[in-house]
C-alpha positions as CSV (number, residue, x, y, z in Angstrom):
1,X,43.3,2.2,2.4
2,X,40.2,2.8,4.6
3,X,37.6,5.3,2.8
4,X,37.8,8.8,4.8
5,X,34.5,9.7,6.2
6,X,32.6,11.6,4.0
7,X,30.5,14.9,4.3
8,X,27.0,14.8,3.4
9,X,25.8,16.9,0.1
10,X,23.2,19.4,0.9
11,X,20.0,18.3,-1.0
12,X,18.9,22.4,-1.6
13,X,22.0,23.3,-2.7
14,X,22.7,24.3,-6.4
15,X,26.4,24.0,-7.2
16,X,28.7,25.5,-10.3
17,X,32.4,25.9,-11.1
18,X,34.0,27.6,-13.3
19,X,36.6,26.3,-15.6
20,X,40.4,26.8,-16.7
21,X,42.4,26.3,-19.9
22,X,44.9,28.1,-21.8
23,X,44.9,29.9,-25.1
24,X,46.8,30.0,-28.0
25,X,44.6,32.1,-30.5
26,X,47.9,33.9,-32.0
27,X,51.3,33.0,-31.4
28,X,50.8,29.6,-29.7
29,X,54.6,28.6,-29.6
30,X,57.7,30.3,-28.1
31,X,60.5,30.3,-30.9
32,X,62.8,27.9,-29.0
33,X,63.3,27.5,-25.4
34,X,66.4,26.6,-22.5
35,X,65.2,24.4,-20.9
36,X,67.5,23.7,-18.6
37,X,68.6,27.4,-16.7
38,X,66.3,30.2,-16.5
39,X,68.2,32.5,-19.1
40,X,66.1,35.3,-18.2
41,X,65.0,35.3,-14.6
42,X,67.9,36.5,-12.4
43,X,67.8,33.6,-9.6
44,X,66.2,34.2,-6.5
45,X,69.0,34.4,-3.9
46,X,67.8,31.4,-1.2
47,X,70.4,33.3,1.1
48,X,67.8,36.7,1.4
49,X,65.1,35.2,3.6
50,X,63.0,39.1,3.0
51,X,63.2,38.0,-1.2
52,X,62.2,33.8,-0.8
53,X,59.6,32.3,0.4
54,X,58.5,28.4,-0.1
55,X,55.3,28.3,-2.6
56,X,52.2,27.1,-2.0
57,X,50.8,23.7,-3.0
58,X,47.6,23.1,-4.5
59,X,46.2,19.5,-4.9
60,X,45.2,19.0,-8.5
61,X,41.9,17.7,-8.4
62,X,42.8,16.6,-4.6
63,X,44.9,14.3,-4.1
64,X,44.5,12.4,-7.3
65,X,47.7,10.4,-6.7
66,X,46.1,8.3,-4.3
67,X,42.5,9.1,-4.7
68,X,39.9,9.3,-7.6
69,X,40.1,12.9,-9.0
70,X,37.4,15.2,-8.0
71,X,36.1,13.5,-5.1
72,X,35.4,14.5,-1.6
73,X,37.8,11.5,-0.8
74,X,40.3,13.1,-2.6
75,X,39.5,16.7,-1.2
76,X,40.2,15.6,2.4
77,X,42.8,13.8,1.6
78,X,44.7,16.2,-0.4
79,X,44.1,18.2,3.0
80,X,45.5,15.5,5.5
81,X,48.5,15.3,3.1
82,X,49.1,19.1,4.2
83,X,48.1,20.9,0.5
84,X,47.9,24.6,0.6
85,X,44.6,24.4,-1.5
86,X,42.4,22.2,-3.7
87,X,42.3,23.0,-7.6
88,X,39.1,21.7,-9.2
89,X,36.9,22.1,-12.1
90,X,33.0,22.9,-12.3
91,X,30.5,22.3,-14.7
92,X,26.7,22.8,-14.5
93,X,24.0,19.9,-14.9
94,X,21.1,20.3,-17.0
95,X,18.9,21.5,-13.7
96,X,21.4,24.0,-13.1
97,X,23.6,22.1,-10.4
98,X,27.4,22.8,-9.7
99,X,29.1,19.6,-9.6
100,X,33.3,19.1,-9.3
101,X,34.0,17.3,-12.6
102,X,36.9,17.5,-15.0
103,X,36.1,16.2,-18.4
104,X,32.5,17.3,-19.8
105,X,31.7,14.0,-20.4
106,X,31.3,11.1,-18.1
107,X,32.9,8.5,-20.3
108,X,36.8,8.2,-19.0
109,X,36.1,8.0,-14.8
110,X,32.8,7.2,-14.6
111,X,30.1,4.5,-15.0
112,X,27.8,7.2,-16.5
113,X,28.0,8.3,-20.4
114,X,27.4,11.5,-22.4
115,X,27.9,15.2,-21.7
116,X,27.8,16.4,-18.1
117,X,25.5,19.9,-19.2
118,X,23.2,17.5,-21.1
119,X,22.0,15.4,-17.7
120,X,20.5,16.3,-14.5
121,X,21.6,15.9,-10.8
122,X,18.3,15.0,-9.7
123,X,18.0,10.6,-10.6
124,X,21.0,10.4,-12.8
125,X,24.5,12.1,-12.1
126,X,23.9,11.8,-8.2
127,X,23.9,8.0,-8.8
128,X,27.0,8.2,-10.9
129,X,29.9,6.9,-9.4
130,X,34.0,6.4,-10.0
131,X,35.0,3.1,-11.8
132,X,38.6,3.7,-9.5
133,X,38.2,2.7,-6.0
134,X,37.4,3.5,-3.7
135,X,34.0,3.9,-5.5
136,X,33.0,7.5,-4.8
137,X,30.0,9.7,-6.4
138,X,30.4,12.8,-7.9
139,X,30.5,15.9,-5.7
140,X,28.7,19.2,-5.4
141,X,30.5,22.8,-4.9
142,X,28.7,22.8,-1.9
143,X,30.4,19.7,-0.7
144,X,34.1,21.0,-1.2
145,X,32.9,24.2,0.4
146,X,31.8,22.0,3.7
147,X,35.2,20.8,3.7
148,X,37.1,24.1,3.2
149,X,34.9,25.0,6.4
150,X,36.4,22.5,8.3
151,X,38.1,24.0,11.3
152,X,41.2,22.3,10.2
153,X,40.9,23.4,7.1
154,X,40.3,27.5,7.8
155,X,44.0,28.1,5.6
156,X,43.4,26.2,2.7
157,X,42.4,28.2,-0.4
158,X,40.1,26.5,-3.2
159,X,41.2,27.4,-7.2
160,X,38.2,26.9,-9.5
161,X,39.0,25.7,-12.9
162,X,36.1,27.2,-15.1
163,X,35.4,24.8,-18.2
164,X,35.4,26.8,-21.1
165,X,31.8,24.5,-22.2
166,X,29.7,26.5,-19.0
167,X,28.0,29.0,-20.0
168,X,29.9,32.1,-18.2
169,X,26.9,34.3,-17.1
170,X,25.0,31.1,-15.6
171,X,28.4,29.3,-14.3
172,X,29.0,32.8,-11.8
173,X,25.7,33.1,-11.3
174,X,24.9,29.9,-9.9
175,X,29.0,29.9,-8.1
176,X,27.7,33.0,-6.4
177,X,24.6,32.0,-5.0
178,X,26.1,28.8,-3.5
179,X,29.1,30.7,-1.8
180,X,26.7,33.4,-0.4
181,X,24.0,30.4,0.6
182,X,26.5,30.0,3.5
183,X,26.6,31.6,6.5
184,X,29.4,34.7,7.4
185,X,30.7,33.8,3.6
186,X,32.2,36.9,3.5
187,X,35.0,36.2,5.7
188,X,34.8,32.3,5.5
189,X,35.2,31.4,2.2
190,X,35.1,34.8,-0.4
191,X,38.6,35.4,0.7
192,X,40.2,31.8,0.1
193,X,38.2,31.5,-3.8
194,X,39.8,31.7,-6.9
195,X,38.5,31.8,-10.3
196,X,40.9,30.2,-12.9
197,X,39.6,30.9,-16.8
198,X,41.1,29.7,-19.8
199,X,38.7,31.7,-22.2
200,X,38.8,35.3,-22.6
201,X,34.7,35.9,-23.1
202,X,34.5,35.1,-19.3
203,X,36.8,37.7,-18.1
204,X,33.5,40.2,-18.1
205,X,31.2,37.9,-16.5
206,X,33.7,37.1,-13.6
207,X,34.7,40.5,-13.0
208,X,31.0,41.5,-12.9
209,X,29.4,38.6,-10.9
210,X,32.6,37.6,-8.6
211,X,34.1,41.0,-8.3
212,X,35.1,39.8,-4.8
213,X,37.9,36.7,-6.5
214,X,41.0,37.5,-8.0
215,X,40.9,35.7,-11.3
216,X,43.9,33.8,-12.6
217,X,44.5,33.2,-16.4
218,X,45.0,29.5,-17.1
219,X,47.5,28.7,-20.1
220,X,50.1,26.8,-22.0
221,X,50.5,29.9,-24.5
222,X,52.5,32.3,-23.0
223,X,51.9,34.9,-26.1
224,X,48.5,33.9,-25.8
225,X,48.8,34.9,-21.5
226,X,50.2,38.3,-22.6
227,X,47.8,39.4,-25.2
228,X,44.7,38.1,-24.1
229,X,45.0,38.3,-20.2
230,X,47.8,40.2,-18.5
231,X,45.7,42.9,-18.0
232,X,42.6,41.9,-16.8
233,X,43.9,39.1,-14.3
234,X,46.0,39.2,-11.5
235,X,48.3,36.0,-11.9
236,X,48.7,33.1,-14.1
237,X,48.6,29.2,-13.7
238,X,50.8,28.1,-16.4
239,X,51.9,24.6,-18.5
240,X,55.0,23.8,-16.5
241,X,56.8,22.8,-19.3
242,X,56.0,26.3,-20.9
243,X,57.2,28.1,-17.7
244,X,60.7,25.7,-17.9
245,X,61.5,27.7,-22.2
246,X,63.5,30.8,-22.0
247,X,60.2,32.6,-22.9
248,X,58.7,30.8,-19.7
249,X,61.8,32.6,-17.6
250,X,60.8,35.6,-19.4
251,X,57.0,35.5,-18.5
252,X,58.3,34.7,-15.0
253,X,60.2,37.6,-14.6
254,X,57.8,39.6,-16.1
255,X,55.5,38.5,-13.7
256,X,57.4,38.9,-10.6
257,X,58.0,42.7,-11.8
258,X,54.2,43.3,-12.2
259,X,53.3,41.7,-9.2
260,X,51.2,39.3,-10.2
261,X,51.3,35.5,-8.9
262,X,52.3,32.6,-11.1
263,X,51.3,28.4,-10.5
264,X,52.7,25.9,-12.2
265,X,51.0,23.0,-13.5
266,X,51.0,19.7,-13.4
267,X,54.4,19.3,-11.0
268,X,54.7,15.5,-9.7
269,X,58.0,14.7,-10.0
270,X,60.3,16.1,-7.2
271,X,62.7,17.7,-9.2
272,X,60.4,19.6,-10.7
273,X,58.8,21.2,-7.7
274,X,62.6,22.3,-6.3
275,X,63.0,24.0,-9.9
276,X,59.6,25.5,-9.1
277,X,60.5,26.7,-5.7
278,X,63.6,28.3,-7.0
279,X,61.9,30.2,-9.6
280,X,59.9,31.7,-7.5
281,X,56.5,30.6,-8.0
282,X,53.7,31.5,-6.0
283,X,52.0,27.7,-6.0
284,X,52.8,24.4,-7.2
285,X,49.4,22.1,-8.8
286,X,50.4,18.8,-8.1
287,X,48.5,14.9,-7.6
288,X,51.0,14.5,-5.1
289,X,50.8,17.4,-1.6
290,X,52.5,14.5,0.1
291,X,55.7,14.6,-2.0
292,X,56.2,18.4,-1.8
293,X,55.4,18.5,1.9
294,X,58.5,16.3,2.5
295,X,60.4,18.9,0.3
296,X,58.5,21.5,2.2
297,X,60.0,20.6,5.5
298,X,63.2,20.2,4.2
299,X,63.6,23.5,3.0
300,X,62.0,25.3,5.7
301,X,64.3,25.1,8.5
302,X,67.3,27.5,8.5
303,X,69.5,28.8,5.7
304,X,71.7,26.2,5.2
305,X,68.8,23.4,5.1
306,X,67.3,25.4,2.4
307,X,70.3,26.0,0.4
308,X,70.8,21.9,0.5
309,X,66.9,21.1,0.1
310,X,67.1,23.4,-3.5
311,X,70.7,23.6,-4.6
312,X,70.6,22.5,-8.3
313,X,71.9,18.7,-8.4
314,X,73.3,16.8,-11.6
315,X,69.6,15.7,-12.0
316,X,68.6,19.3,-12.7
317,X,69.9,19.3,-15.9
318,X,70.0,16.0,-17.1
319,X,65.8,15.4,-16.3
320,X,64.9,17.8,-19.1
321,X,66.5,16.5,-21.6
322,X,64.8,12.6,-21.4
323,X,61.6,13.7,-22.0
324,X,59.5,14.9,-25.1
325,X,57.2,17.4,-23.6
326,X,60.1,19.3,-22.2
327,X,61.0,20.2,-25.5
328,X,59.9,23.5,-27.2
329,X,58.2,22.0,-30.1
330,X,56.1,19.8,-28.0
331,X,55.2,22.3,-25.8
332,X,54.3,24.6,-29.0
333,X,52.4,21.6,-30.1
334,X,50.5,21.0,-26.6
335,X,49.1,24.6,-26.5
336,X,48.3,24.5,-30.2
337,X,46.2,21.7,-29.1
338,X,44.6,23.0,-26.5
339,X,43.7,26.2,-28.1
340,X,42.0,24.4,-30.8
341,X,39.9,23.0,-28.6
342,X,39.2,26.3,-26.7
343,X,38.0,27.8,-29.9
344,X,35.4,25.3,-30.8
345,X,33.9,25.2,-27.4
346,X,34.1,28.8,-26.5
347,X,34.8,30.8,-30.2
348,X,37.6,32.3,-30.9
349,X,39.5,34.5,-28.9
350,X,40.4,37.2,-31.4
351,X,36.2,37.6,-31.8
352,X,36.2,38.7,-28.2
353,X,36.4,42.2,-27.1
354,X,38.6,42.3,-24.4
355,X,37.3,44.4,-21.0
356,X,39.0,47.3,-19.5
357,X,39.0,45.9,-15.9
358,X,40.4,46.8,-12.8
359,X,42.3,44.5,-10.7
360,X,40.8,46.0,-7.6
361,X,39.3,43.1,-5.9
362,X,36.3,44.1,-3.9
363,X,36.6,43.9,-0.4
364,X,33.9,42.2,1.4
365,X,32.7,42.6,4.9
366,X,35.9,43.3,7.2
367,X,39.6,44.2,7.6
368,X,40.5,40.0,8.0
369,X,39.0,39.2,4.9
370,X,40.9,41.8,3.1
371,X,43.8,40.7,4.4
372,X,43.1,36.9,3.9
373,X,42.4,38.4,-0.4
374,X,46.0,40.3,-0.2
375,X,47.0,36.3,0.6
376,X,45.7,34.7,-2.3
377,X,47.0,37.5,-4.6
C-alpha cells in the first residue's frame, strides 16, 4: 500500500495532548450484567426518523487497522476511509513538546526506549520511528491539526485522550497555545476539539484553561463515571463491553435523559457497531472507519434499509456469549485494572476535591462556531 503524502511538522511549534482513562476508585464492577438485550434502555424505535440518527465514527488512533497507530499516515487515512473524527492521545516531551503517542513509553511501537516525558523532541524522539510499516515518525499536535484543516477535512472532529502521566496545568497549557498558534482558530478548529480525561484532578485545569471544549469522561467504571464525573462533563466515552451489562443500559439511559453524549470504545467487529447504533450512541471509536462506513450507507437510505441494515440477527445474541471480556466479571476485572493504574500515575481519586463546574462551554468568536460546539455536544 503506497505511503500517503505526508504534511510537514512545523519546526516552532510546541505540541501537547491530553489524555483519557477510566476510573474505578469505588465500586469498580457492576453486580452482574445482560449482556445480550438492553434490559433498561427502552429501544430506540428505527421507524421515528425525528428520535434516530446514525452515530458518528471516530478513528481510534486513526486508522490503526491498516496503519501504524498515531501516525499522520494513519490520520489521513482514517479520513479517506470517511471517519467522523480522529481519537488520539498526547503526552509532553521533556522540552515541553505535544506529540500524538499512546503508551508513555516508547518500548511496544517504537525503535526508541524509555518514558516519553523523560526525552526531548529536539535530536531524539523526532528521529524515532514505527517498527510497523510503513515506517513513520512520531507526530506533533500541530501536525494532526494541519490535517483537520484540510479543506476536505472541515467536518471531522479531533477527541484528545489526555494521559493521566501529563502534568494537567502544563498538558492545557501547552494544548492551548498550539490551537491558538493558528490562524482564525476560533472557528476552525476550537469548535471540532474534544478533551477526553480519565482522571478526576484534571477536570479543574481543563475547565479553566480550555473552557472553550466540552470534556468527555473516559471510563470502564460506570459507578466510577457517576460519582466522579457526571457532573462536571458533558458525555462519556465508555468500555464497550461495560456499556453492553444491564448497568451499561442503565448508564445509557441515564445519559440520553440528561442529555449528555455517550462513545463507545473499542468497536471493530460489525456486529458490534449495529448494537451500537441501535442504542443510540453518539459515536463509535473504532481501528476500522472503513467497516462502519459500509454499515453507514446501508442504514442511511430509507426506512426500510435501515430497519434491515440494524434489525437484531441470530448473531446478536449468540456473539456475546463466545467471548470472555463480554462477561461481567471480566469487565469488573478490566476496570479494576485500569483504575489501579490511574491511581499510581495520577493519586487517587477519592483524594481529589471534585469542582463545581458549569457545563456552559464558552463560546468563541461567532454564531458558526457556536453552532459547530452544539455539534460535538
Amino acid at each position: 500500500m503506497s505511503n500517503p503524502t505526508h504534511l510537514k511538522p512545523d519546526a516552532a511549534a510546541s505540541l501537547g495532548t491530553p489524555a483519557l482513562s477510566p476510573s474505578t476508585s469505588a465500586n469498580a464492577s457492576p453486580a452482574f450484567s445482560t449482556i445480550l438485550e438492553s434490559p433498561s434502555l427502552e429501544p430506540l424505535d428505527l421507524d421515528n426518523a425525528s428520535q434516530w440518527r446514525m452515530p458518528e465514527c471516530w478513528g481510534h488512533r486513526g486508522a490503526s487497522a491498516t496503519y501504524p497507530e498515531n501516525t499522520r499516515a494513519s490520520f489521513v487515512e482514517a479520513c479517506k476511509q470517511g471517519a467522523d473524527g480522529i481519537e488520539t492521545d498526547i503526552h509532553i516531551t521533556a522540552d515541553n513538546v505535544l506529540v500524538l503517542f499512546h503508551d508513555p513509553k516508547l518500548d511496544r511501537t517504537t525503535t526508541g526506549t524509555g518514558r516519553i516525558r523523560e526525552q526531548p523532541w529536539k535530536g531524539v524522539l523526532e528521529h524515532v520511528r514505527t517498527r510497523e510499516e510503513p515506517v513513520q515518525p512520531i507526530p506533533l499536535f500541530s501536525e494532526v491539526l494541519d490535517i483537520l484543516l484540510l479543506p476536505e477535512n472541515a467536518h471531522v472532529k479531533l477527541n484528545l485522550d489526555c494521559k493521566v502521566d501529563n502534568d494537567a496545568v502544563k498538558l492545557f497549557t501547552l494544548v492551548r497555545d498550539v490551537i491558538q498558534g493558528f490562524p482564525n482558530w476560533q472557528t476552525t478548529l476550537a469548535p471540532r476539539v474534544v478533551l477526553g480525561l480519565w482522571h478526576p484532578k484534571f477536570l479543574q485545569p481543563a475547565s479553566t484553561l480550555l473552557p472553550y471544549l466540552p470534556r468527555y469522561a473516559i471510563s470502564m467504571s460506570l459507578p466510577q463515571s457517576r460519582r466522579y464525573f457526571w457532573d462536571t462533563v458533558h458525555g462519556f466515552s465508555v468500555y464497550y463491553e461495560a456499556l453492553a451489562t444491564a448497568d451499561g443500559q442503565r448508564f445509557l439511559a441515564e445519559c440520553h435523559a440528561a442529555g449528555k453524549g455517550v462513545c463507545a470504545w473499542t468497536v471493530n467487529g460489525r456486529e458490534e457497531m449495529r448494537e451500537c447504533a441501535r442504542w443510540g450512541v453518539r459515536s463509535i471509536i473504532t481501528d476500522k472507519p472503513a467497516l462502519w462506513r459500509g454499515i453507514k450507507q446501508q442504514a442511511s437510505g430509507i426506512i426500510a434499509d435501515r430497519n434491515k441494515a440494524l434489525r437484531p440477527t441470530l448473531q446478536t445474541y449468540i456473539l456475546p456469549w463466545v467471548s470472555r471480556k463480554n462477561y461481567w466479571f471480566d469487565v469488573a476485572n478490566e476496570a479494576r485494572k485500569e483504575t489501579e493504574y490511574l491511581e499510581k500515575e495520577g493519586g487517587r481519586f477519592d483524594d481529589v476535591e471534585i469542582p463545581e463546574l458549569s457545563l456552559d462551554v464558552a463560546r468563541v468568536a461567532n454564531a458558526k462556531a457556536n453552532a459547530n460546539v452544539s455539534n460535538v455536544l
